[in-house]
N, C-alpha and C positions, 0 to 999 in steps of 0.2 A: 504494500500500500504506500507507496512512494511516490509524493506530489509532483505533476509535470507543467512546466511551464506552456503555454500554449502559443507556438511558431507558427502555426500553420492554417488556413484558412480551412480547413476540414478542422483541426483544433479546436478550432473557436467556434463550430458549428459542431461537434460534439459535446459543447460545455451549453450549449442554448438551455435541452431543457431543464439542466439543475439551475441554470440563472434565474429563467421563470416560473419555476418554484416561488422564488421569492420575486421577482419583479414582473408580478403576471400581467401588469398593465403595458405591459408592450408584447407587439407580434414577435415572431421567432426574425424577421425580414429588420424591423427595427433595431429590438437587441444586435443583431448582426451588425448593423449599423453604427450604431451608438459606442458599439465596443473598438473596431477598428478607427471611428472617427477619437476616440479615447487615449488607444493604445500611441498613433500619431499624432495629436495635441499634447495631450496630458503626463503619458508617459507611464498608462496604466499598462498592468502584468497580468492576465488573466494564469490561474493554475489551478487543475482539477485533478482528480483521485482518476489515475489510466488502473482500470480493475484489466483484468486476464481476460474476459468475456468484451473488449475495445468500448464499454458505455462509459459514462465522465456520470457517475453519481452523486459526484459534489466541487463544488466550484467556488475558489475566492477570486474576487477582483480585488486588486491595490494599485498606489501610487505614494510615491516620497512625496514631500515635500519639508518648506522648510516654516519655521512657523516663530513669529518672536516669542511666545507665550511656553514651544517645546521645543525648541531646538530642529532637527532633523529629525522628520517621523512619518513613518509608516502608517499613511491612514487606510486604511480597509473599507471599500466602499462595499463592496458584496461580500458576502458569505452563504450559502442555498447548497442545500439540501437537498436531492428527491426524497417525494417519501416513504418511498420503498428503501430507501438509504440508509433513514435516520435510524441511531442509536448501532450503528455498527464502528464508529469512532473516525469516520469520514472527517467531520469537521473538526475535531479535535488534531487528527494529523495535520491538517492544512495550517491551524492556528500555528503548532510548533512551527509548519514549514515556513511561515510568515512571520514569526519572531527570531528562528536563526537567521532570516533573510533579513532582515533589520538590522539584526547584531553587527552582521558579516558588511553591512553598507554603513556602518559607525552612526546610527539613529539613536536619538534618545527616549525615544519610545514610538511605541504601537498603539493606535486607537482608533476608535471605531464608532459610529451612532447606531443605534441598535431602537426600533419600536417599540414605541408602550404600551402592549395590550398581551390578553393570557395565549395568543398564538406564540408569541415571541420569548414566552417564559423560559423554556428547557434551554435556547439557545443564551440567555440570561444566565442561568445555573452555568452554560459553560463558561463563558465568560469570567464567571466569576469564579471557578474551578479552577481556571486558567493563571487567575491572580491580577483578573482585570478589575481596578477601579471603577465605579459609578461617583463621576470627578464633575458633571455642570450637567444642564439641561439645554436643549437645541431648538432655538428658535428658527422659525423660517416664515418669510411675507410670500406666497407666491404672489407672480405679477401677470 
């Protein structure tokens, strides 16, 4: 169960339907999108669990940045699950592979915004399993 980076545009369309799991509000045609237009702007990393049977059962997205308030840090925008996935320790690998991959890039931390409702509970328990902080609450105005 060892995290693979996603190279390749088959890659990144192997990783769709663990994305929209958790981002169901887009098509499989947008995600697609959104992620390449990401990966070229922003300097996101898509990486998902390559099981032996070639399906991507679980998927993080991330991107460094740099921030005055944490120094150098790994923010994680996705984390998803399928959920025929969940509770086999899928995201749990990923987390590690996403905080040696921090380590290894001299970051001062790893963090993430994560939803407030009882869907998003167990992935909360990891988090916090993990040794993750609950550090501010997250405002947003859409426009």
């Amino acid at each position: 169960m060892t995290p693979k980076i996603a190279q390749s545009d088959a890659d990144i369309q192997r990783c769709i339907p663990a994305m929209l799991a958790l981002r169901s509000h887009l098509t499989p045609e947008r995600a697609f999108e959104r992620i390449k237009l990401q990966q070229a702007s922003d300097g996101f990393v898509l990486a998902f669990i390559d099981t032996e049977a070639g399906d991507a059962p679980a998927v993080v997205g991330y991107r460094y940045m740099n921030l005055l308030y944490s120094g150098k840090t790994l923010y994680i925008d996705d984390l998803s699950t399928l959920p025929e996935g969940r509770g086999k320790g899928y995201a749990s690998a990923l987390l590690d592979f996403v905080v040696d991959e921090a380590r290894k890039a001299g970051c001062q931390c790893v963090s993430l915004d994560s939803g407030q409702n009882p869907a998003r509970y167990d992935a909360h328990r990891l988090y916090l399993n993990k040794r993750f902080n609950i550090v501010s609450h997250h405002f947003k105005l859409d426009l």
